[in-house]
GUMAR-969470 format. One line per field, with one value per residue (C-alpha): residue number from 1; z, x, y. Coordinates in steps of 0.2 Angstrom, whole numbers. Each point is the difference from the previous one (the first is absolute). Layout:
<nodes>
vexro: NUM/...
w: Z/...
u: X/...
v: Y/...
</nodes>
This chain:
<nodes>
vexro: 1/2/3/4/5/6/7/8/9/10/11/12/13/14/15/16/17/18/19/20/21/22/23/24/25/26/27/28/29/30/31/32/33/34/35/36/37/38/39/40/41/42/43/44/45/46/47/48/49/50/51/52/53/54/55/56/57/58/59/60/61/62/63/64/65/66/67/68/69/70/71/72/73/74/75/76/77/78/79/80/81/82/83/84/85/86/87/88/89/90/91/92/93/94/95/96/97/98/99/100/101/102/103/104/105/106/107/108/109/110/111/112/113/114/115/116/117/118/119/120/121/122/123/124/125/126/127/128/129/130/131/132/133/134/135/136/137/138/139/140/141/142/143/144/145/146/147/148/149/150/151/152/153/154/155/156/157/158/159/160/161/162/163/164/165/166/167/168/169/170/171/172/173/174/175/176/177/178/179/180/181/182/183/184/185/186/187/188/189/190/191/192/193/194/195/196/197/198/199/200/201/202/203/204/205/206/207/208/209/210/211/212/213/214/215/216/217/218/219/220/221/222/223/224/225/226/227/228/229/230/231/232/233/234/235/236/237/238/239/240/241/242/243/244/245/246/247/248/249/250/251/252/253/254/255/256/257/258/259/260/261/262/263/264/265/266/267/268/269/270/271/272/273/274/275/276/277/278/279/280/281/282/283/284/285/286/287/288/289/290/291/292/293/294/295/296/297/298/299/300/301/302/303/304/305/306/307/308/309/310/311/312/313/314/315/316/317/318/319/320/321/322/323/324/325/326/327/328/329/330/331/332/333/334/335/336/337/338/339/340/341/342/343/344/345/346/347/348/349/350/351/352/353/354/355/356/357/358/359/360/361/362/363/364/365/366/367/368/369/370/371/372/373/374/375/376/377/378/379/380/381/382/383/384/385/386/387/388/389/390/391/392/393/394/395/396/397/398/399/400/401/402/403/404/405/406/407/408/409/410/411/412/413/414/415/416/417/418/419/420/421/422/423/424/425/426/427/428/429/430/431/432/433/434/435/436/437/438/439/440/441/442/443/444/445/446/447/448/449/450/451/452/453/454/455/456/457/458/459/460/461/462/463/464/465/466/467/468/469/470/471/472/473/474/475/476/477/478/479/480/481/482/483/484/485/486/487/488/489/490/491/492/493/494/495/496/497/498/499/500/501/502/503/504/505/506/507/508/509/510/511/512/513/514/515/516/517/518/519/520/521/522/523/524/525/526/527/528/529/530/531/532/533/534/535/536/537/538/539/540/541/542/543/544/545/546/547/548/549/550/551/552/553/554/555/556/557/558/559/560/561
w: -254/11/-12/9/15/9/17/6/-2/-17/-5/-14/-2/-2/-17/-17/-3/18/-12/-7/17/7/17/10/12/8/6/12/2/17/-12/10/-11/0/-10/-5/-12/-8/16/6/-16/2/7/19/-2/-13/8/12/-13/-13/14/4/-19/-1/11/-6/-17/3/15/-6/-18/0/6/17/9/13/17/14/21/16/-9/-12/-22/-9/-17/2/-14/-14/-2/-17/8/16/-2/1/16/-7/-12/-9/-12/14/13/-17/-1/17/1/-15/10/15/-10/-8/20/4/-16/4/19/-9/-11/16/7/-12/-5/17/1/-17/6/0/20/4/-12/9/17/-3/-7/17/11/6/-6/12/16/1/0/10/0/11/-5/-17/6/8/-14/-9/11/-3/-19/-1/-19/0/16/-12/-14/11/7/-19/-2/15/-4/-18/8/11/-12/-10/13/4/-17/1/14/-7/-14/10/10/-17/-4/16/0/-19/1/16/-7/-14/-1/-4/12/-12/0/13/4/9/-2/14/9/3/16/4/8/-18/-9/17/-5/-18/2/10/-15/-14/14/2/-14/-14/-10/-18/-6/11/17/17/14/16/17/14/13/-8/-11/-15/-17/-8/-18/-16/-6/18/-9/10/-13/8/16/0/16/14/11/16/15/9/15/21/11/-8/-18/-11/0/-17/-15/-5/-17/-11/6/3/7/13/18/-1/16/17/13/16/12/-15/-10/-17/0/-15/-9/15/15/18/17/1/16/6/-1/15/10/11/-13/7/18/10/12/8/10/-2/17/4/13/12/-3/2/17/7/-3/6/17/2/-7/-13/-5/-19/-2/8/-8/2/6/9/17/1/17/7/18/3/-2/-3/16/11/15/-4/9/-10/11/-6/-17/-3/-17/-8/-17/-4/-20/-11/-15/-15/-13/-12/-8/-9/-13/-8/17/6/18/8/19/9/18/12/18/13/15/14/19/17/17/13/7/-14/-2/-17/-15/-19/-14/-16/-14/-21/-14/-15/-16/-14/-14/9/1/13/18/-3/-16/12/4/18/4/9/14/6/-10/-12/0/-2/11/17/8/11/15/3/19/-1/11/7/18/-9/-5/-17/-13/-19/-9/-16/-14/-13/-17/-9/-20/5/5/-7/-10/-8/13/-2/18/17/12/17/13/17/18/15/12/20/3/17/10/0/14/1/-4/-14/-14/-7/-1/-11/3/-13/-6/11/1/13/11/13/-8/16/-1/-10/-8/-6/-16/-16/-14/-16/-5/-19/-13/-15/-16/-8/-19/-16/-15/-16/-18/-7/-17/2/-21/-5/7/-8/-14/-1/4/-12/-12/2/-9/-12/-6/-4/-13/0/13/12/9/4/6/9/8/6/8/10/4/7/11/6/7/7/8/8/4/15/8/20/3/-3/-10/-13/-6/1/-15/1/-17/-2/14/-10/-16/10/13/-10/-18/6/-12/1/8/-18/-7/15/-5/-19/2/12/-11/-15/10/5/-17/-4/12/-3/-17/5/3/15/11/14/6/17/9/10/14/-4/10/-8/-4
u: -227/16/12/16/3/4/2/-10/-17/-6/-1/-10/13/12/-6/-9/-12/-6/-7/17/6/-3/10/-16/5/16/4/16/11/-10/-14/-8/-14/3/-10/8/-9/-17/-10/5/-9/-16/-15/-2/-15/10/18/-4/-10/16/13/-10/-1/16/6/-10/8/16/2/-12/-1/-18/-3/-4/-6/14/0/7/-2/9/17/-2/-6/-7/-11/-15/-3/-13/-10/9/17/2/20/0/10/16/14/5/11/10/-1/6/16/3/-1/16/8/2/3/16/6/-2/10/13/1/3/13/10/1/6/14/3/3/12/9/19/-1/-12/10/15/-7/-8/19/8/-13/10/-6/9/-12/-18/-5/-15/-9/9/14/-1/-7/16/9/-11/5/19/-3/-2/-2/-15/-7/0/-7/-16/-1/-4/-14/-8/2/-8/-13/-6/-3/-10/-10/-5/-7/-10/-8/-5/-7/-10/-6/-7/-8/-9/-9/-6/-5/-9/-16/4/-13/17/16/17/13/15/18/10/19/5/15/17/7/18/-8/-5/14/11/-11/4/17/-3/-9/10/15/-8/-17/7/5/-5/-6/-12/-1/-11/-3/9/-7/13/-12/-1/15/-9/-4/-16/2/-9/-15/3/16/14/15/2/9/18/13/-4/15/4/-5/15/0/2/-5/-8/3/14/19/0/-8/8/14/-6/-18/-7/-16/7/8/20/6/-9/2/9/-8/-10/5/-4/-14/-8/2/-8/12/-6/6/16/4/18/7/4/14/6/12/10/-6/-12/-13/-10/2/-9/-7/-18/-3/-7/14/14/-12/5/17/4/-8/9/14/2/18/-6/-4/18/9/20/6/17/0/12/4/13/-11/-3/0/-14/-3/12/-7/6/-7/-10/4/17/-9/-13/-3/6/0/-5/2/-8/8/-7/16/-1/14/-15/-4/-14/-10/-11/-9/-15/-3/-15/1/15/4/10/6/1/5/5/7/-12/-10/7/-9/5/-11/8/-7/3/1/0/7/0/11/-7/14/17/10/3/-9/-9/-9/-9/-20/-7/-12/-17/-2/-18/-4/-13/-6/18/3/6/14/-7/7/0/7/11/-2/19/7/6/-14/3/-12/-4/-1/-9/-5/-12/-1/-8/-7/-8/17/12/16/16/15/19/6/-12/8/-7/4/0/-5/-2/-12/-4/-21/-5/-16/-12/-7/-15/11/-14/12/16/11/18/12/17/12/10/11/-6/-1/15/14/2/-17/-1/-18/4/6/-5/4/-7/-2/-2/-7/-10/-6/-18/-4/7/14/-7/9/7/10/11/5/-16/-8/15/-3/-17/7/10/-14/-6/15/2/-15/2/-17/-17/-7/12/5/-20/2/17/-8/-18/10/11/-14/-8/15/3/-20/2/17/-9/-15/9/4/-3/-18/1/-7/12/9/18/10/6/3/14/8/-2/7/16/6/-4/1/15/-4/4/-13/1/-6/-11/-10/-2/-8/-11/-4/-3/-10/-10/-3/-6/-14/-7/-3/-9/-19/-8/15/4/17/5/14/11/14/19/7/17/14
v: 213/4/-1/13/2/18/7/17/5/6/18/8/14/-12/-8/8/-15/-9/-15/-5/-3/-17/-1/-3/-11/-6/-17/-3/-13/-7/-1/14/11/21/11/13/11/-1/-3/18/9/-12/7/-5/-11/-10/-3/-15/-9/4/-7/-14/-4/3/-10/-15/3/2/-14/-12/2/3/-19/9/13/5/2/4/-6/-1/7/-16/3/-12/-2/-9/-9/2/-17/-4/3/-9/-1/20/1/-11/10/-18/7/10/-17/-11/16/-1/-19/-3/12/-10/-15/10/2/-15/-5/14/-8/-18/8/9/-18/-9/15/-2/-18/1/14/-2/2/-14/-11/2/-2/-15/-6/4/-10/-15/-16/-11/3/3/19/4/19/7/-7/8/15/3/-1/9/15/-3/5/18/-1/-14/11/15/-7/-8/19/5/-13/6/18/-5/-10/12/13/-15/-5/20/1/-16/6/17/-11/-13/16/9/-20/1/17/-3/-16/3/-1/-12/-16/-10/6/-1/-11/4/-8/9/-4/-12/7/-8/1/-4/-18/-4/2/-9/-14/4/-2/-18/-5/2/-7/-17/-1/4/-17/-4/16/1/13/-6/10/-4/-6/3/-6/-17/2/-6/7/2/1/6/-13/-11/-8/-5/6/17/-9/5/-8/6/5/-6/13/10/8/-1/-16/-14/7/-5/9/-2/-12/-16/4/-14/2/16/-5/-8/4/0/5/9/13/-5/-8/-12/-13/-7/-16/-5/16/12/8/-6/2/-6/-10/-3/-16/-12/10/-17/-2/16/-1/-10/9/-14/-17/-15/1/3/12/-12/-10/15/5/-18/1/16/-5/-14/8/-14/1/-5/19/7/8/-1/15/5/7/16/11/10/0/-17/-18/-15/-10/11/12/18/16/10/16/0/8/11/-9/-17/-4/-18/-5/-13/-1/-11/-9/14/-9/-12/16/-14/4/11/-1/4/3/-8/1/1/-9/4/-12/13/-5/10/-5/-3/15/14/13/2/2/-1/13/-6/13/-10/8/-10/0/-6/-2/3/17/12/-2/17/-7/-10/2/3/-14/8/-15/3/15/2/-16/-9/-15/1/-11/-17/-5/-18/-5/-16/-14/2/4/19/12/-4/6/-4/19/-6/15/-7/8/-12/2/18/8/-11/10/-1/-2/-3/6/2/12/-1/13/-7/14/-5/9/-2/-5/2/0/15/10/-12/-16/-3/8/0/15/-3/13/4/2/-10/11/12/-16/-1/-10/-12/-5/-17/-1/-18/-9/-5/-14/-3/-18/3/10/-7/8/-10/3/-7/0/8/-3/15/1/19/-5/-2/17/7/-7/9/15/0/-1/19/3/-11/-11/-18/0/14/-1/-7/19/0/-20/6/14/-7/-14/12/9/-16/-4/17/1/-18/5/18/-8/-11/19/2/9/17/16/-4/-16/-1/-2/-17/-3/14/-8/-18/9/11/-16/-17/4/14/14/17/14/8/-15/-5/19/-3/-17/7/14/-11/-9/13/9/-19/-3/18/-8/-12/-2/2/-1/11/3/3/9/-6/1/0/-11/-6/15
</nodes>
């Protein structure tokens, strides 16, 4: 029997009496079998018969005969010990030593949640909104102290979880060929997900004593025994879009106010819509088209507009010679004295005769004004280019060659106006080589002076369109509003509605690659405000709609200084 053991082989000279020494046989720590000693002092014919008894004693307590194949020992088992092969006792040891890991783990957790840190983590969460995982993960971050302490339990953990698996590793190769495999529970890990979800649990499933766990896909709690204690108030959601700005005061659970560009409705934020901006300035006419295409043929005066003819180069109804100047200016000037009106353009007509065999041919070039100020905030009008209506001639039935000039904007290219300036040249048509063509020639001024190309008169000028309302106080009065907010919500209201106007305004722009900035001019010549102000409710107004979903701004041209 083994009953101490040694390391080196056994000597004779080393020891007066060989039978008191009983360091045989050595067994290491990886249950692997040396002999050592006796087997060297045994006749040869006897050693592999003593190792293989040996063996059989020593590995299999005699319940076996031990052997060895393909780098793999076993004990085959005597016929009144067919459990031979399975160490119970050390599986029992090594069993209660993972059960007292797993307890250990349980223990690190629970420290962990009763720490000081955790405790005053979970006091600083705001109640007042709900907090989702990411949300709490970011302010998880921002405490260093709670970070550090989590860093610990991991550390701790770690070193746990190595341990158990060394353990289940020594379970497995001794109960390999155990008829009955042993009982093994590894300690669950807890990654920083649980305890995120930990957190959420005792936020909102922790009432009466009792602790759920949360569900932030559904929102709900499932608590202990299926009961429905656990559930706590759920707060209301906070974030961008459609989710709340912040959760009602007296009622947590519900929405109390919404980002821009949404508005509160039965407790959820939706799309908000401006209101009806007719009350500030009208856009449209009653008219149907085919009804506004009738009357701008027969140039129905129902859709004139009153408009004052100004010229320092002629007069209505009196014969002149254009070749007197290389340009004449011809005004139409709406009453901008009515400040409740605004005007809209539909089509034009000019009244145009000349003596009897002139070879004179007018060029009329339109430049619109839309709200008043200087002639050079005035907008080119592309007659017959890119798609934009072309003048109509329409030959009277008088003894002159009198011709209607007609120019018909209708719905698609109507626009704002307050004063039409039309500049008037003159140049010669004559016959071609072929006499099949027309050849004009100018200016008129390289044509000798004493040579009289004819005369011309203008019977009248009309303007077509329609009177829209327009209240200056009352957009003021919105304005005003970024500034200084009747109620919340009504700088949002304020804004969307200025933002409507200001798109409806840009929107009757001439064709071109970009819109003209109408509504600055609306702002700097009928509501008379300053350029400095004119910029910061553009800017406001700007930072607004960027806010906004799914809008996309546009640039545009500068058109009034």
């Amino acid at each position: 029997q083994v009953t101490e053991t040694r390391t080196g082989p056994l000597g004779c000279s080393n020891y007066d009496n060989l039978d008191s020494v009983s360091s045989v046989l050595v067994q290491s720590p990886e249950n692997k079998i040396q002999l050592q000693g006796l087997q060297v002092i045994l006749p040869e014919y006897l050693q592999e018969h003593f190792v293989q008894a040996a063996l059989s004693y020593i590995a299999c307590n005699s319940e076996g005969e031990f052997i060895c194949k393909d780098n793999d020992c076993w004990c085959q088992c005597g016929p009144k010990f067919p459990e031979c092969n399975c160490p119970y006792m050390d599986i029992q040891a090594m069993e209660e030593n993972l059960l007292r890991i797993s307890e250990t783990w349980n223990a690190y957790n629970s420290e962990f949640e009763e720490s000081d840190e955790f405790k005053l983590f979970m006091k600083r969460l705001p109640m007042n909104y709900f907090l989702n995982t990411s949300t709490v993960m970011h302010l998880w971050t921002m405490d260093s102290n709670f970070q550090r302490r989590y860093e610990q339990l991991e550390n701790s953990m770690k070193q746990l979880f190595l341990k158990a698996q060394k353990t289940v590793h020594k379970l497995f190769g001794l109960s390999k060929r155990c008829h009955k495999q042993p009982l093994i529970r590894m300690p669950k890990q807890r990654s920083s997900n649980y305890w995120l979800n930990r957190i959420q649990s005792f936020l909102y499933c922790n009432e009466n004593g009792l602790l759920g766990s949360f569900s932030e896909e559904t929102h709900t709690c499932t608590c202990p025994n299926d009961q429905v204690a656990c559930h706590g108030f759920l707060p209301c959601t906070v974030g961008d879009g459609s989710a709340c700005l912040s959760c009602a005061p007296d009622n947590r659970t519900r929405c109390g106010s919404c980002n821009a560009g949404y508005m509160l409705s039965q407790g959820l934020c939706k799309p908000e819509v401006a209101e009806s901006t007719e009350h500030y300035i009208g856009f449209e006419t009653d008219l149907q088209d085919l009804e506004m295409k009738y009357l701008l043929q027969k140039t129905d005066r129902r859709i004139e507009v009153h408009a004052i003819f100004i010229s320092n180069d002629m007069r209505l109804n009196s014969w002149f010679d254009p070749s007197w100047r290389k340009r004449m200016l011809l005004t139409l000037k709406s009453n901008k004295y009515k400040s409740s009106l605004v005007h809209m353009i539909l089509g034009l007509s000019l009244q145009i005769c000349l003596t009897k065999n002139s070879t004179l041919e007018p060029v009329l070039a339109v430049y619109v004004n839309p709200f008043g100020g200087s002639h050079s905030e005035s907008w080119f009008m592309p007659v017959n280019e890119n798609n934009f209506p072309d003048w109509e001639r329409t030959k009277l039935d008088l003894p002159l060659q009198c011709y209607n000039w007609t120019l018909t904007l209708g719905n698609k290219w109507k626009t704002f106006f307050e004063t039409v300036h039309i500049y008037l040249r003159s140049r010669i048509k004559s016959n071609g080589l072929n006499g099949n063509e027309s050849i004009y020639y100018e200016p008129l001024e390289f044509i000798d002076p004493s040579r009289n190309l004819g005369y011309m008169k203008i019977n009248n000028i009309q303007v077509f369109g329609y009177s829209m309302h327009f209240d200056p106080e009352a957009i003021r009065d919105l304005i005003l509003q970024l500034d200084y907010p009747y109620t919340q919500g009504s700088q949002d209201s304020a804004l969307l509605q200025l933002l409507e106007i200001r798109d409806r305004v840009n929107k009757l722009s001439p064709p071109g690659q970009r819109r003209l900035d109408l509504f600055s001019c609306l702002l700097r010549h009928r509501l008379k405000l300053s350029t400095s102000e004119v910029v910061r409710i553009q800017s406001a107004l700007q930072a607004f709609n960027a806010k906004l979903p799914n809008t996309v701004d546009y640039d545009t041209t500068k058109l009034c200084s």
